[in-house]
C-alpha positions as CSV (number, residue, x, y, z in Angstrom):
1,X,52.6,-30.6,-33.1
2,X,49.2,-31.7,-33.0
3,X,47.3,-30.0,-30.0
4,X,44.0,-30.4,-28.3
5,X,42.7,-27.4,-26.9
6,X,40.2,-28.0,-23.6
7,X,38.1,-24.8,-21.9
8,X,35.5,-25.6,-19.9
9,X,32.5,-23.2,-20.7
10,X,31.3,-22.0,-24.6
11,X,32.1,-18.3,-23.9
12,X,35.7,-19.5,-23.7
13,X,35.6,-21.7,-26.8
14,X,33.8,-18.5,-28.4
15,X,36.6,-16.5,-27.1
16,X,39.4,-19.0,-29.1
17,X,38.0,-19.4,-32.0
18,X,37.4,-15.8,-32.5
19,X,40.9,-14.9,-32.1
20,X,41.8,-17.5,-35.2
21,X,42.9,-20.1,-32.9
22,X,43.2,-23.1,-35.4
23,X,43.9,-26.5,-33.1
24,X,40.6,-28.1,-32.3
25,X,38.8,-26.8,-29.2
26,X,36.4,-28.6,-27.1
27,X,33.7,-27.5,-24.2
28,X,34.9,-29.6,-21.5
29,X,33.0,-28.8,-18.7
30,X,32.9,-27.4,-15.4
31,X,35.5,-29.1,-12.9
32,X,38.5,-31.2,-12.7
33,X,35.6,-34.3,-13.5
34,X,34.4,-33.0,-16.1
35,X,37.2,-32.2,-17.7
36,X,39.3,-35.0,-17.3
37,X,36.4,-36.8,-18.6
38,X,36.3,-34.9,-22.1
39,X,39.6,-34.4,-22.3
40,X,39.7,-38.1,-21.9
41,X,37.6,-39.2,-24.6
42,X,39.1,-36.5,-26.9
43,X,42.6,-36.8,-27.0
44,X,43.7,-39.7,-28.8
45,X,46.5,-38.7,-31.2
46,X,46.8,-35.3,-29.5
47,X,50.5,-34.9,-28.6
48,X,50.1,-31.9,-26.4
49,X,46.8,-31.3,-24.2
50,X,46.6,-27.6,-23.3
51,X,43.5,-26.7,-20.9
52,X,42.8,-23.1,-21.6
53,X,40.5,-20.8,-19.1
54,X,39.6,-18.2,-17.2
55,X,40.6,-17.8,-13.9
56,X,41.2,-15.5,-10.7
57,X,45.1,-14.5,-10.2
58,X,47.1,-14.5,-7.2
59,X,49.5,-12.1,-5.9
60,X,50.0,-8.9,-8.6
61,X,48.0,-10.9,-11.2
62,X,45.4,-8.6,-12.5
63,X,42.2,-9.1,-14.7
64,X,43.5,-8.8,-18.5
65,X,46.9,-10.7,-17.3
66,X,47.9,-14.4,-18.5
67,X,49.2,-17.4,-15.9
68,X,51.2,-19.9,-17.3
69,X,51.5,-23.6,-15.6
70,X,55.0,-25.0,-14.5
71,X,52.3,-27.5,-13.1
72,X,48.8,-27.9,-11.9
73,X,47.8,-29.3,-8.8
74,X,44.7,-30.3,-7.3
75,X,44.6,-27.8,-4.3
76,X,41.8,-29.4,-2.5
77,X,42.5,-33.2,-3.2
78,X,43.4,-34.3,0.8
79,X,42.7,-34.7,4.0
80,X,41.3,-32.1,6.5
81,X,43.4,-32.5,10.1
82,X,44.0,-30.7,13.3
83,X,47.1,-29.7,12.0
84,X,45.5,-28.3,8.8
85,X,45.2,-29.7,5.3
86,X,47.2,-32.9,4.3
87,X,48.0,-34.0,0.7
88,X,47.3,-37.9,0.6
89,X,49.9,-40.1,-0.6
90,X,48.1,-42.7,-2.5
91,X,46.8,-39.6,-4.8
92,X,48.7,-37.8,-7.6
93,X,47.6,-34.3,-7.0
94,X,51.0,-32.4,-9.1
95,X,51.1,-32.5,-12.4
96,X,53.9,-30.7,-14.0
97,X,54.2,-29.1,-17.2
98,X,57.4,-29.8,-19.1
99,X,60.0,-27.2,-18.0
100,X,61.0,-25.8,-21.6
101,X,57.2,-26.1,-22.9
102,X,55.9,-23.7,-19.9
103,X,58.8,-21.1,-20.1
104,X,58.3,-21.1,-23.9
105,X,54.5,-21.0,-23.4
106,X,54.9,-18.1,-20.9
107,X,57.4,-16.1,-23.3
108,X,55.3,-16.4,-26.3
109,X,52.4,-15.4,-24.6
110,X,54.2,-12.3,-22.0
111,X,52.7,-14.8,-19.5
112,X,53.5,-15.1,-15.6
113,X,54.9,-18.6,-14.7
114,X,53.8,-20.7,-11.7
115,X,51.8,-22.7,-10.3
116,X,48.2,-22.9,-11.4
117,X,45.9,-24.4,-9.0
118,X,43.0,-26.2,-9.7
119,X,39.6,-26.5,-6.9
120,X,36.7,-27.6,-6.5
121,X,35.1,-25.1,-5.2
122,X,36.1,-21.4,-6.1
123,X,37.9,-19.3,-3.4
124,X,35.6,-16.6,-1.8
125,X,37.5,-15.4,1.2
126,X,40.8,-13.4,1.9
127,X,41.2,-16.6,4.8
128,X,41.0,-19.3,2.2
129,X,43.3,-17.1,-0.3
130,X,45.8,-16.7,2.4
131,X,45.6,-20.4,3.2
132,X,45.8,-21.4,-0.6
133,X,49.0,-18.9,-0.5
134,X,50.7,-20.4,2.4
135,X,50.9,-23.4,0.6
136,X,51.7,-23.2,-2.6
137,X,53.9,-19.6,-2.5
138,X,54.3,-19.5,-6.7
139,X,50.8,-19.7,-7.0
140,X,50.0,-17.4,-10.0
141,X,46.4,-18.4,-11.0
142,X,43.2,-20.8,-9.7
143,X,41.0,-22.6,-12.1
144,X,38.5,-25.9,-11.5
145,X,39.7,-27.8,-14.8
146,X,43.4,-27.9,-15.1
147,X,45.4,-30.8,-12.8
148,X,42.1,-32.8,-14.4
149,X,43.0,-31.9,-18.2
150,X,46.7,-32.8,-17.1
151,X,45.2,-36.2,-15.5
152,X,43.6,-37.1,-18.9
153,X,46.7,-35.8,-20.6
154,X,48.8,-38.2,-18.2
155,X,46.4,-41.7,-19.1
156,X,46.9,-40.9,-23.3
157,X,50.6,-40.4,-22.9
158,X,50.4,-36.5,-24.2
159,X,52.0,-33.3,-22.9
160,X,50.0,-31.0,-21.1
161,X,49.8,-27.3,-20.4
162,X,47.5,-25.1,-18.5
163,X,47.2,-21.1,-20.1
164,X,44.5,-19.1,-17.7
165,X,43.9,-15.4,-18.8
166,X,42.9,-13.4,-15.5
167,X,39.0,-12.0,-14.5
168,X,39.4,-11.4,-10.8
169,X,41.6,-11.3,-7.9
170,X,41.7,-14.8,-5.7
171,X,40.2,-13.4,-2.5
172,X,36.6,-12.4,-1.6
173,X,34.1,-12.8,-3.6
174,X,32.8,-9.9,-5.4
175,X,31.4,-10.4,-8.9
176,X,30.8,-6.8,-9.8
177,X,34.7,-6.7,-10.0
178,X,35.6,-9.4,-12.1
179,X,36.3,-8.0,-15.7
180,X,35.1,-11.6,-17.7
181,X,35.4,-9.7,-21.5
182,X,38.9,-8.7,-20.9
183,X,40.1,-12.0,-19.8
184,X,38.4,-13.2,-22.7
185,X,39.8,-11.2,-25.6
186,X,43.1,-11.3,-23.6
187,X,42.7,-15.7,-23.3
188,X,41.9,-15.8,-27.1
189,X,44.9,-13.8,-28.0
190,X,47.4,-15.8,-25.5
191,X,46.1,-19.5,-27.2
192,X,46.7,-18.3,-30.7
193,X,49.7,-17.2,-30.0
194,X,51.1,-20.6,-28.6
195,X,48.5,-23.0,-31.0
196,X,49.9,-20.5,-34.6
């Protein structure tokens, strides 16, 4: 199958290629419009897109752990009202992965399968987390690049897959916690295993 891999920043790129990944990898940028973007202009001919990252993990996800998309949705693409956040119907904001492709990608990798959220803005408060968790309850991991990738995917006509390996807990924001070199080696290890 002939795969595109998209990460957002070099260190995760880095991070691929030194664990032999051998599908081509590309920097796509910070952000589901960044992404989409690259991933965009990139994919022609690719028959599977698969955005690969770093990420915080919900629930008993800890840093070293892999999430594995069943679909990624744009968690802040809506409305704000008094009777909380709305999704808007006029904007796709699920993307889901291809049921046999994410349990396949989730055995081959010992990864946890859910919902991978992808925002704007980075979750930095036990109140937002909460919030995030109340509505989407298989949440496993958040990332700012995914449901963008899957948009890009979508326009090209290619399958597409979201692999996050977890630095931090989803909560408040504390960057002497997050353990970025283990979600590293632990990201390049999970995308070889799935691009070999």
């Amino acid at each position: 199958m002939n795969v595109l891999v998209v990460c957002s920043v070099p260190a995760e790129r880095d991070a691929l290629l030194a664990a032999g990944v051998r599908a081509p990898v590309i920097v796509g940028g910070v952000g589901p419009a960044a992404s989409a973007a690259a991933a965009s202009a990139a994919c022609d001919g690719a028959e599977l897109v698969l955005c690969a990252g770093i990420g915080g993990g919900f629930g008993s996800l800890r840093p070293g752990d892999v999430a594995v998309a069943s679909a990624a949705v744009f968690a802040d693409l809506g409305a704000e009202s008094p009777d909380g956040f709305l999704e808007l119907d006029v904007a796709p904001a699920r993307y889901p992965v291809e049921p046999r492709l994410a349990v396949e990608l989730a055995d081959r990798t010992g990864g946890h399968l859910g919902t991978v959220l992808t925002v704007a803005t980075v979750t930095g408060t036990r109140a937002s987390a909460d919030a995030l968790i109340a509505r989407f309850p298989d949440a496993v991991a958040e990332g700012m690049e995914g449901a963008g990738v899957a948009a890009a995917a979508a326009v090209h006509g290619a399958a597409f897959a979201e692999v996050r390996a977890i630095s931090n807990v989803v909560g408040p924001r504390d960057r002497d916690a997050w353990e970025i070199p283990r979600a590293l080696a632990a990201l390049g290890a999970a995308v070889a295993e799935v691009t070999s």
